[in-house]
DRENZADO-965320 format. One record per atom (N, C-alpha, C): residue number from 1; residue in one letter; atom name; x, y, z. Coordinates in Angstrom, 2 decimals, decimal comma, always signed. Layout:
BEGIN
vexgu = NUM nulum = A roro = CA X = X Y = Y Z = Z
...
END
This chain:
BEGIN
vexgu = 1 nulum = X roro = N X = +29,68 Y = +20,21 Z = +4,99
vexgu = 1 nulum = X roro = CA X = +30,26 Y = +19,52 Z = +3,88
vexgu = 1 nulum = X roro = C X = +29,17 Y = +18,66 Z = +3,25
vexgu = 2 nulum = X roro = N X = +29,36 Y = +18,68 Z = +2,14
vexgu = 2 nulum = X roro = CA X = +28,32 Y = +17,66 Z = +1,29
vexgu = 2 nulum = X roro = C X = +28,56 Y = +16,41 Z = +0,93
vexgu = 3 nulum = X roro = N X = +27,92 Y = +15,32 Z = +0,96
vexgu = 3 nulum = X roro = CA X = +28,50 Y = +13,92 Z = +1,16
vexgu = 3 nulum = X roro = C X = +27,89 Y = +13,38 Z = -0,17
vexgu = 4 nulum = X roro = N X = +26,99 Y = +13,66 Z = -0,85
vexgu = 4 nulum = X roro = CA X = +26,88 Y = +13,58 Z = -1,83
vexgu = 4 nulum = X roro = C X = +25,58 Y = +12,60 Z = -1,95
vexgu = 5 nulum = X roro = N X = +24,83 Y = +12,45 Z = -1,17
vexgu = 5 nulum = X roro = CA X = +23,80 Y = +11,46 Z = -1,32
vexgu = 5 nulum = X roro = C X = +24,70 Y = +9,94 Z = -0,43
vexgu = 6 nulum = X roro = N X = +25,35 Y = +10,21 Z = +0,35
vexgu = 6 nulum = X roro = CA X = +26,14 Y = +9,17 Z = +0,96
vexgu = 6 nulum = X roro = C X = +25,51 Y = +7,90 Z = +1,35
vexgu = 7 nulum = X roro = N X = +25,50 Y = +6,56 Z = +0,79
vexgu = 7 nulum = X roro = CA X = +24,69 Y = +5,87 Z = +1,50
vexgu = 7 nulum = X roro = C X = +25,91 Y = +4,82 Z = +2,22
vexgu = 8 nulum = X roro = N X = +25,30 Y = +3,74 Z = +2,94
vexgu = 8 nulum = X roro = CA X = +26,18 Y = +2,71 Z = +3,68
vexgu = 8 nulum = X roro = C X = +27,47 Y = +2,13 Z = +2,74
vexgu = 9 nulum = X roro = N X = +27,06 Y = +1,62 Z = +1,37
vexgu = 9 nulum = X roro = CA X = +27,96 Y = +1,41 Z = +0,58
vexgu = 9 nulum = X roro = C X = +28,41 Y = +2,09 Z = -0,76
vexgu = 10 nulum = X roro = N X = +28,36 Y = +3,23 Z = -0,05
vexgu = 10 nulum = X roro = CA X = +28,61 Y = +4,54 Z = -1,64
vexgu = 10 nulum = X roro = C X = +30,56 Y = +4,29 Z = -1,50
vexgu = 11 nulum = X roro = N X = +30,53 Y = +4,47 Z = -2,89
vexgu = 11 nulum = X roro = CA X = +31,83 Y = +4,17 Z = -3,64
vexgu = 11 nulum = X roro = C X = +32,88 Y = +5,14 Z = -3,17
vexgu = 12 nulum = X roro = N X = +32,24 Y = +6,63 Z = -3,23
vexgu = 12 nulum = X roro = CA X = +32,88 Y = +7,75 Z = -2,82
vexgu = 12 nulum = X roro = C X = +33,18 Y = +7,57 Z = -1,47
vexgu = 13 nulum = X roro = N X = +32,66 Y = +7,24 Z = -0,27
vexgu = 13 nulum = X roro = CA X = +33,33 Y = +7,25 Z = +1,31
vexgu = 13 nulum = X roro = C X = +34,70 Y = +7,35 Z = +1,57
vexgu = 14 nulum = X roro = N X = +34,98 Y = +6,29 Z = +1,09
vexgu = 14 nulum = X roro = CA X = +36,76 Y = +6,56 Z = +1,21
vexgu = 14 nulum = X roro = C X = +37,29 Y = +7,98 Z = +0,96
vexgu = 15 nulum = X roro = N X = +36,72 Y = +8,19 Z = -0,34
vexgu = 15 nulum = X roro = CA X = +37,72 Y = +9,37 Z = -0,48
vexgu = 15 nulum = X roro = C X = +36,99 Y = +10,57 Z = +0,73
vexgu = 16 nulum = X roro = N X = +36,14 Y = +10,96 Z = +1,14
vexgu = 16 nulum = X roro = CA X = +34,82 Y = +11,64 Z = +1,89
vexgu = 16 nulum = X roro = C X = +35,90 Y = +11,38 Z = +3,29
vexgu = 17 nulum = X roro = N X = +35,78 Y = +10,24 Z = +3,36
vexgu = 17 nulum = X roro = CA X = +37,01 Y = +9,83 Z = +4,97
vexgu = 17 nulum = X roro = C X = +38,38 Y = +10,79 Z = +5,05
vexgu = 18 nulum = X roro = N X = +38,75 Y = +10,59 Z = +3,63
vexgu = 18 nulum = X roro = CA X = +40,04 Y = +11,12 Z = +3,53
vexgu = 18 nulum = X roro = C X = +40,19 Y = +12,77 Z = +3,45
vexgu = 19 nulum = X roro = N X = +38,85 Y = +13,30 Z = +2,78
vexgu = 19 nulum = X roro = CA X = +39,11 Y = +14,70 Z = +2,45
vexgu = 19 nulum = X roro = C X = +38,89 Y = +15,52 Z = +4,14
vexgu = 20 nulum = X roro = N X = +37,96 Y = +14,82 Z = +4,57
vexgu = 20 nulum = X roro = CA X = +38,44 Y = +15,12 Z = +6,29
vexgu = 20 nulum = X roro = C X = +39,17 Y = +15,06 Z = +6,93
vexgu = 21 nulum = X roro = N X = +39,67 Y = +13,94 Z = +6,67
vexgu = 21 nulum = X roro = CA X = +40,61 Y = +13,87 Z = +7,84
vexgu = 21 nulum = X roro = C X = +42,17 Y = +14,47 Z = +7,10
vexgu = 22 nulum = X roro = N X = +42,25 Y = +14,47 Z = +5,55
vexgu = 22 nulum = X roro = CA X = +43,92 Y = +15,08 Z = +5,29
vexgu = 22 nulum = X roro = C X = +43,51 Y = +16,72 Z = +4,87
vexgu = 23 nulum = X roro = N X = +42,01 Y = +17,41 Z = +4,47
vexgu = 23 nulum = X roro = CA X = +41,90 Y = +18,32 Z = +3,98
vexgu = 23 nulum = X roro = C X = +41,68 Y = +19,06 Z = +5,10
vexgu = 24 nulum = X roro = N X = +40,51 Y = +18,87 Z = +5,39
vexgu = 24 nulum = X roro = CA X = +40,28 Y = +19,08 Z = +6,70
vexgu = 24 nulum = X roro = C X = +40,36 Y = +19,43 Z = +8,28
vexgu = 25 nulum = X roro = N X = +41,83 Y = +18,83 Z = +8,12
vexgu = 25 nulum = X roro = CA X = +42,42 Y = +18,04 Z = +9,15
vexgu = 25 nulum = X roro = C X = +42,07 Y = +17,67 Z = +10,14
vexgu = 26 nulum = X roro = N X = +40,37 Y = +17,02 Z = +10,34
vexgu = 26 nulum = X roro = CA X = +39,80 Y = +16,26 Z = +11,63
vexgu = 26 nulum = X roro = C X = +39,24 Y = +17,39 Z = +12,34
vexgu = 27 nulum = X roro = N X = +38,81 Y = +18,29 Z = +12,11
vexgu = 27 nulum = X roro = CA X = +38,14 Y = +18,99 Z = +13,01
vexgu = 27 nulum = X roro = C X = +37,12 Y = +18,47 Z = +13,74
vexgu = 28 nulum = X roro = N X = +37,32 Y = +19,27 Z = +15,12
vexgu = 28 nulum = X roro = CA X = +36,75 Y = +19,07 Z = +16,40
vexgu = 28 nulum = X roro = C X = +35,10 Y = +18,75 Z = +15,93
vexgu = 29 nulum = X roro = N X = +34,53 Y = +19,43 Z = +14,75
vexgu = 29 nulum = X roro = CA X = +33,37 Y = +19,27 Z = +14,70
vexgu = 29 nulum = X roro = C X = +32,63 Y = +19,59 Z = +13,24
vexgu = 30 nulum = X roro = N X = +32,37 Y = +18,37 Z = +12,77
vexgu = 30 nulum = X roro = CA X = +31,68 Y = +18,60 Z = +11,32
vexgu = 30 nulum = X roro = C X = +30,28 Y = +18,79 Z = +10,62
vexgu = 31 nulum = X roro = N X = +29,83 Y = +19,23 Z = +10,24
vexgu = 31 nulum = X roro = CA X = +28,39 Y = +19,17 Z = +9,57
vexgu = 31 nulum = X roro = C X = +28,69 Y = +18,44 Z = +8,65
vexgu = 32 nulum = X roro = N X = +27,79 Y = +17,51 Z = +8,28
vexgu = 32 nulum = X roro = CA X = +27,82 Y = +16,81 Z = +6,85
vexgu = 32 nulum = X roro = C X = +26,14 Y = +16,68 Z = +6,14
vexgu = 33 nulum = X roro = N X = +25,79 Y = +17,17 Z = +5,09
vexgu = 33 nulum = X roro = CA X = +24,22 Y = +16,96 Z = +4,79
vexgu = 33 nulum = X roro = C X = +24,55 Y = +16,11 Z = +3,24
vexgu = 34 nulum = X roro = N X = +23,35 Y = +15,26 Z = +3,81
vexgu = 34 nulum = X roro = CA X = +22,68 Y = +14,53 Z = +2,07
vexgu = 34 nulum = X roro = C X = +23,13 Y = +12,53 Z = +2,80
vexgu = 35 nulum = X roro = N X = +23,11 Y = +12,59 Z = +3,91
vexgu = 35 nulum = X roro = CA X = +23,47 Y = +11,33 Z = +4,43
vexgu = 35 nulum = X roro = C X = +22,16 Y = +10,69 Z = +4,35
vexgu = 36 nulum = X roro = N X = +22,27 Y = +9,41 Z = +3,55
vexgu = 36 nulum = X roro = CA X = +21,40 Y = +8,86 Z = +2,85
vexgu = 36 nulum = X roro = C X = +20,52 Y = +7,87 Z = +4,13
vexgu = 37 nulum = X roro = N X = +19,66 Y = +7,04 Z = +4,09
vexgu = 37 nulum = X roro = CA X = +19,39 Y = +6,04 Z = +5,16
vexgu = 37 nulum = X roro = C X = +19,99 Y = +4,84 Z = +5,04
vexgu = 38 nulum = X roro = N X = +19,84 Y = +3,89 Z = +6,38
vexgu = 38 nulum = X roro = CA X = +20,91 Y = +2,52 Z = +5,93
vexgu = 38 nulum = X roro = C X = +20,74 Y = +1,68 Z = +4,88
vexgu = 39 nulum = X roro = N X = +19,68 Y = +2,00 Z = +3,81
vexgu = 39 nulum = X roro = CA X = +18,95 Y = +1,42 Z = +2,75
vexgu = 39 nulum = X roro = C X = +19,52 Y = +1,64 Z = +1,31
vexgu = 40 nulum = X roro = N X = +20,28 Y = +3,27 Z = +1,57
vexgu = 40 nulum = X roro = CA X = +20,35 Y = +3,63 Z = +0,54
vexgu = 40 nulum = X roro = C X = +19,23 Y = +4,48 Z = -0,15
vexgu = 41 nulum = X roro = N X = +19,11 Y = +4,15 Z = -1,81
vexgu = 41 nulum = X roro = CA X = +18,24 Y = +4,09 Z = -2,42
vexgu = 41 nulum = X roro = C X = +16,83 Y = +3,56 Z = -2,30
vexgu = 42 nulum = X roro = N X = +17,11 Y = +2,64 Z = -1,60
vexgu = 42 nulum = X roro = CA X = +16,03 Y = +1,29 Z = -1,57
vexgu = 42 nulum = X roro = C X = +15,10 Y = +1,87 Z = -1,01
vexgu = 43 nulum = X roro = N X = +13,81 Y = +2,07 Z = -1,66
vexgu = 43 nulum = X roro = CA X = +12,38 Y = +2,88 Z = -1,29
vexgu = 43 nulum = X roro = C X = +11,77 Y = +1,68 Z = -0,23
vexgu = 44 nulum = X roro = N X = +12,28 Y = +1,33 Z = +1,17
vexgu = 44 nulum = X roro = CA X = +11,70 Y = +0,39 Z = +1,85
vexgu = 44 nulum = X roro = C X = +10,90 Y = +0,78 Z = +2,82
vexgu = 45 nulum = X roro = N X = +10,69 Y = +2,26 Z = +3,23
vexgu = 45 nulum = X roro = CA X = +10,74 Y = +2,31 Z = +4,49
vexgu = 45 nulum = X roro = C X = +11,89 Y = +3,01 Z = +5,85
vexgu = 46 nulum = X roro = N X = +13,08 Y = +2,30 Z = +5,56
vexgu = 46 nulum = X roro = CA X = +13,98 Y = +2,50 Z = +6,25
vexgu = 46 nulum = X roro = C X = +14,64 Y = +4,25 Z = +6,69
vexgu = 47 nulum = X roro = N X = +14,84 Y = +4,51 Z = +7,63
vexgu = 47 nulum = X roro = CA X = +14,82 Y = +5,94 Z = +7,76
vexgu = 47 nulum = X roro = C X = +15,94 Y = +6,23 Z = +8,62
vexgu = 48 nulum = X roro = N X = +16,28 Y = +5,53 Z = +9,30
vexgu = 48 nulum = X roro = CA X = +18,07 Y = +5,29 Z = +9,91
vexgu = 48 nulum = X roro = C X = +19,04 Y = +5,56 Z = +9,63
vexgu = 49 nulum = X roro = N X = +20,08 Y = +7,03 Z = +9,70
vexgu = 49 nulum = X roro = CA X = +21,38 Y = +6,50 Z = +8,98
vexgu = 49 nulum = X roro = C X = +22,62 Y = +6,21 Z = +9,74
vexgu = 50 nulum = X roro = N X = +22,14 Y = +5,31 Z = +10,95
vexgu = 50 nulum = X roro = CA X = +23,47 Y = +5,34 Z = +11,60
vexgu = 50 nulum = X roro = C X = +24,09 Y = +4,39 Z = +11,25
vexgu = 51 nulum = X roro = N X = +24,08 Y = +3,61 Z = +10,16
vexgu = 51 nulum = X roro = CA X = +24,75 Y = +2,72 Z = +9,44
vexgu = 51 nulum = X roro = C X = +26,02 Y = +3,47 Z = +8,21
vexgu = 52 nulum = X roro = N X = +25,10 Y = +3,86 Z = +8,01
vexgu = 52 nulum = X roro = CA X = +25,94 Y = +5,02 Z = +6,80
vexgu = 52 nulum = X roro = C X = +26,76 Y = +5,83 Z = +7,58
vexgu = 53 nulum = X roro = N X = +26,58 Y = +6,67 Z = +8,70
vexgu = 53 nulum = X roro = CA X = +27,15 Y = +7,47 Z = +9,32
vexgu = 53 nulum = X roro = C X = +28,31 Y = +6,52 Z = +10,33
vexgu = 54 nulum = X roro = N X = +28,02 Y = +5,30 Z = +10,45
vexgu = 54 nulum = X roro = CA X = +28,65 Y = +4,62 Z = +11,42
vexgu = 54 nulum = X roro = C X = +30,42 Y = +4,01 Z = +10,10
vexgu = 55 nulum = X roro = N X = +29,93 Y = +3,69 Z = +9,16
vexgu = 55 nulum = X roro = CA X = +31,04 Y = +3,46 Z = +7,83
vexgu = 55 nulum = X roro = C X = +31,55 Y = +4,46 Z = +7,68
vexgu = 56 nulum = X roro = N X = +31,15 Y = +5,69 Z = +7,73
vexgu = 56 nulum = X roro = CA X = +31,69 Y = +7,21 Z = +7,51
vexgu = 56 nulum = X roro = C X = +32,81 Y = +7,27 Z = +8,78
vexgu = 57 nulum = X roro = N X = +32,51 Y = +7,31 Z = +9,89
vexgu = 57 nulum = X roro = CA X = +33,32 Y = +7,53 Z = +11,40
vexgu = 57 nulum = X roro = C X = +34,14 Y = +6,43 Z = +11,16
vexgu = 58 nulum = X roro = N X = +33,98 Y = +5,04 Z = +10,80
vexgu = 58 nulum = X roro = CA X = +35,27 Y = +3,93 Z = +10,71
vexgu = 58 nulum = X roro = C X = +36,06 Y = +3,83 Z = +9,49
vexgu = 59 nulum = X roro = N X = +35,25 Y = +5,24 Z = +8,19
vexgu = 59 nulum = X roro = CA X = +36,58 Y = +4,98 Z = +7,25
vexgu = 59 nulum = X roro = C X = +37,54 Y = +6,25 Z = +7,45
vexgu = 60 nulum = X roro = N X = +37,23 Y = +7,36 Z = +8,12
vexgu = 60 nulum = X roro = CA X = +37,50 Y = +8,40 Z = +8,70
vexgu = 60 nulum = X roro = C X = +39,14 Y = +7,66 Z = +9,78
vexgu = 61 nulum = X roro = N X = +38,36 Y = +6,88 Z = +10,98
vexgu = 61 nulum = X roro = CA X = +39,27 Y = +6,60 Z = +11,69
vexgu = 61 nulum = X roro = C X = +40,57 Y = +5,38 Z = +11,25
vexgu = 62 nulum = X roro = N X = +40,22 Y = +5,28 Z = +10,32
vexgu = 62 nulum = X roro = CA X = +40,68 Y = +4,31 Z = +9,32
vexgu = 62 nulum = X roro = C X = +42,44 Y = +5,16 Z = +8,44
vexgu = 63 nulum = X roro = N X = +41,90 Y = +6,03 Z = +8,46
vexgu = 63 nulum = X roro = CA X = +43,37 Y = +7,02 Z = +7,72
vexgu = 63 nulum = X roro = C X = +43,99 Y = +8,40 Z = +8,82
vexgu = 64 nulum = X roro = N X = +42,88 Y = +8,33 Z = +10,06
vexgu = 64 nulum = X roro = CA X = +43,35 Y = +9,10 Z = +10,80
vexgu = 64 nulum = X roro = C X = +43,64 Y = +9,14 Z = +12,42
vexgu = 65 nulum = X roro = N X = +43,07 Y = +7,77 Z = +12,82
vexgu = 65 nulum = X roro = CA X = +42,91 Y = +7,62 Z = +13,92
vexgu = 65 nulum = X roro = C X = +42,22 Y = +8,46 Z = +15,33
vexgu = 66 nulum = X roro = N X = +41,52 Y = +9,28 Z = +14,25
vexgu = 66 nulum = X roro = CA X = +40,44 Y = +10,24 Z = +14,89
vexgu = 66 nulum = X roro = C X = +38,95 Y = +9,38 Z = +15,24
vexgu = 67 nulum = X roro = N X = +37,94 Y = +9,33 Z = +16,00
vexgu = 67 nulum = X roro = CA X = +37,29 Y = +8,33 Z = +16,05
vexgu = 67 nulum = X roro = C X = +35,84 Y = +9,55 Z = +16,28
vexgu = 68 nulum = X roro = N X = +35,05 Y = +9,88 Z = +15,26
vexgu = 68 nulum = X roro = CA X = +34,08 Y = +10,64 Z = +15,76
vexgu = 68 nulum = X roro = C X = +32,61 Y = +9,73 Z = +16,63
vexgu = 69 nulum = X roro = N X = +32,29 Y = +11,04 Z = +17,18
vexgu = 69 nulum = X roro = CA X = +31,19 Y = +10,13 Z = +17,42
vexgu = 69 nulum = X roro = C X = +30,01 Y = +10,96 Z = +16,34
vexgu = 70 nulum = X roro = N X = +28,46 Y = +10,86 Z = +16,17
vexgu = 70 nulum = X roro = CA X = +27,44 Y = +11,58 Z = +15,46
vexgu = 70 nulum = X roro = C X = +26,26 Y = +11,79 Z = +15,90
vexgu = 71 nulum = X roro = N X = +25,79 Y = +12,78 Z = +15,92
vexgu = 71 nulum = X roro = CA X = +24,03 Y = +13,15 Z = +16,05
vexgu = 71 nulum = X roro = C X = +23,49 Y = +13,19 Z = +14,98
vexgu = 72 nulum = X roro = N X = +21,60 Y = +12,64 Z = +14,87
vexgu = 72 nulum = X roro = CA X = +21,55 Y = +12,85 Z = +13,41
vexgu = 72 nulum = X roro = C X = +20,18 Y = +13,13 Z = +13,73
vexgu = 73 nulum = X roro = N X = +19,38 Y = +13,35 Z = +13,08
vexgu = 73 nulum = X roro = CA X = +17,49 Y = +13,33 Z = +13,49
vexgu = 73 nulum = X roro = C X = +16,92 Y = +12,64 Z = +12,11
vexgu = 74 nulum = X roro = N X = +16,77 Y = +11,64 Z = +12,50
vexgu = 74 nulum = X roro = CA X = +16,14 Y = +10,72 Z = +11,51
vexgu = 74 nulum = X roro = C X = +15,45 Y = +11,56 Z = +10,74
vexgu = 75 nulum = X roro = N X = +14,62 Y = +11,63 Z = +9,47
vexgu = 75 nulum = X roro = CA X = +13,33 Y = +12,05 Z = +8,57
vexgu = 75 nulum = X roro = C X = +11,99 Y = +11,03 Z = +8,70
vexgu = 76 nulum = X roro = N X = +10,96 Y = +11,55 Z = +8,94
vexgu = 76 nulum = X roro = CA X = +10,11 Y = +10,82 Z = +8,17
vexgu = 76 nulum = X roro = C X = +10,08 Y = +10,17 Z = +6,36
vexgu = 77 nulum = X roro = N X = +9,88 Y = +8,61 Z = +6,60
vexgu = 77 nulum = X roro = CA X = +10,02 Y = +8,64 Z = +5,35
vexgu = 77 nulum = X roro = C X = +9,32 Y = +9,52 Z = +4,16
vexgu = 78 nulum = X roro = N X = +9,69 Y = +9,74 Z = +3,36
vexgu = 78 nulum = X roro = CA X = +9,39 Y = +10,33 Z = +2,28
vexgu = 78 nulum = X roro = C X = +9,15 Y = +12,02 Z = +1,84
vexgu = 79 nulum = X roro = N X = +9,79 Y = +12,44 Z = +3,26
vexgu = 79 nulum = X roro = CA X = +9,44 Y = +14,07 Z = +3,78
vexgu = 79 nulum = X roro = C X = +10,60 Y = +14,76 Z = +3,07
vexgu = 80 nulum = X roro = N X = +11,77 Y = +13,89 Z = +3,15
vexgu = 80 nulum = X roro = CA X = +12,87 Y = +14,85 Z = +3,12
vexgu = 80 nulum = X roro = C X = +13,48 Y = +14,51 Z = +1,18
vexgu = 81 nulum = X roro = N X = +14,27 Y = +15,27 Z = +0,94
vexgu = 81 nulum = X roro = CA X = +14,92 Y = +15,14 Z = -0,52
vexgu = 81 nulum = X roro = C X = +15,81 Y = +14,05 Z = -0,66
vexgu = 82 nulum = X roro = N X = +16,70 Y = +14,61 Z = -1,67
vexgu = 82 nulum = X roro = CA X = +17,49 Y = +13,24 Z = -2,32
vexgu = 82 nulum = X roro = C X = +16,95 Y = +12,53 Z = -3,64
vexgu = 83 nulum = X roro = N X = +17,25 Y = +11,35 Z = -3,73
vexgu = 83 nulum = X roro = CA X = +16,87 Y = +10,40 Z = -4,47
vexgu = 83 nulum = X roro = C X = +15,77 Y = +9,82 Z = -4,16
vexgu = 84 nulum = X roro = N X = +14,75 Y = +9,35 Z = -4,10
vexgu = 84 nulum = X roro = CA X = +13,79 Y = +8,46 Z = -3,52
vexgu = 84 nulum = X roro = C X = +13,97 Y = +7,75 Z = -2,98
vexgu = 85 nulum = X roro = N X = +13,74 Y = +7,46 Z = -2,08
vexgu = 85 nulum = X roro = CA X = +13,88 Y = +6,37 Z = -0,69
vexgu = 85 nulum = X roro = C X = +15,32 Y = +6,32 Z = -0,12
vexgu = 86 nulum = X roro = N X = +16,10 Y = +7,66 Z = -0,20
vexgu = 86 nulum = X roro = CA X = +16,96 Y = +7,87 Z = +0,38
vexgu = 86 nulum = X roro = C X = +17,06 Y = +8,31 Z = +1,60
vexgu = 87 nulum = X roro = N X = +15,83 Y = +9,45 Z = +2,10
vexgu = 87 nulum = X roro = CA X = +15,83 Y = +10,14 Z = +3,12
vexgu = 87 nulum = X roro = C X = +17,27 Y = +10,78 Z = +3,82
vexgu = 88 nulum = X roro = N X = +17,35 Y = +12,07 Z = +2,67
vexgu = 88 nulum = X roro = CA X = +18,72 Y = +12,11 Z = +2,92
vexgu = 88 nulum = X roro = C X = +18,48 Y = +13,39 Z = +4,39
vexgu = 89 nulum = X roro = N X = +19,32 Y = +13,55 Z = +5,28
vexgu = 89 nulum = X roro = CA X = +19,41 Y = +14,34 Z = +6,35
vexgu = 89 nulum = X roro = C X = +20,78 Y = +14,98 Z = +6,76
vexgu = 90 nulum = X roro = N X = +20,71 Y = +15,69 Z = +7,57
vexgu = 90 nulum = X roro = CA X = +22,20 Y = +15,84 Z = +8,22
vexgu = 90 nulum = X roro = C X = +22,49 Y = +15,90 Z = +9,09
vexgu = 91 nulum = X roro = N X = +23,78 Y = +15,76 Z = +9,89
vexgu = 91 nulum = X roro = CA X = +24,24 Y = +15,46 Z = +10,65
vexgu = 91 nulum = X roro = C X = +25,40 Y = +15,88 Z = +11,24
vexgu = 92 nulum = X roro = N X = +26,14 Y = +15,81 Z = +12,21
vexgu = 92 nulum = X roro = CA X = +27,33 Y = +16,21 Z = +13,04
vexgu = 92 nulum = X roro = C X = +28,28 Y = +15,15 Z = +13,54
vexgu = 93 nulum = X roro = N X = +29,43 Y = +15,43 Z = +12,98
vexgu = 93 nulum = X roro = CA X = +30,35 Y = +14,40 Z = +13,51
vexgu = 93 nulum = X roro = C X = +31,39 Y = +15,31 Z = +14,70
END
């Protein structure tokens, strides 16, 4: 599934929570790519997205009471696509 450039405080999550867990219906196991770093946009450095991915699993469990957990493999900064200083990657819920 595509998250859309997802960062920690992207506008879209909620609905992203919801299309999983009511479209979806919570499957045992998800791919999600374009998960941004905990920065966002912000060309800092930062290369982490278990912030973003961690808001994703609590707005998820939030409408469904499903509670994922995630694997992710960080990027080197500036290796991977997206927006700039997004370091977008993917991941498994």
């Amino acid at each position: 599934m595509t998250v859309e450039n997802l960062a920690p405080t992207s506008s879209h999550l909620p609905k992203i929570a919801d299309h999983i867990a009511s479209y979806l219906q919570t499957p045992d196991i998800v791919f999600v790519q374009e998960i941004q770093d905990n920065s966002g946009a912000k060309d800092d450095g930062t290369v982490l997205g278990n912030l973003t991915l961690t808001n994703l699993i609590n707005a998820i469990a939030k409408v469904s009471n499903i509670t994922y957990n995630f694997v992710e493999i960080a990027p080197v900064d500036g290796k991977d696509g997206g927006v700039p200083g997004g370091n977008i990657r993917q991941a498994y819920l």
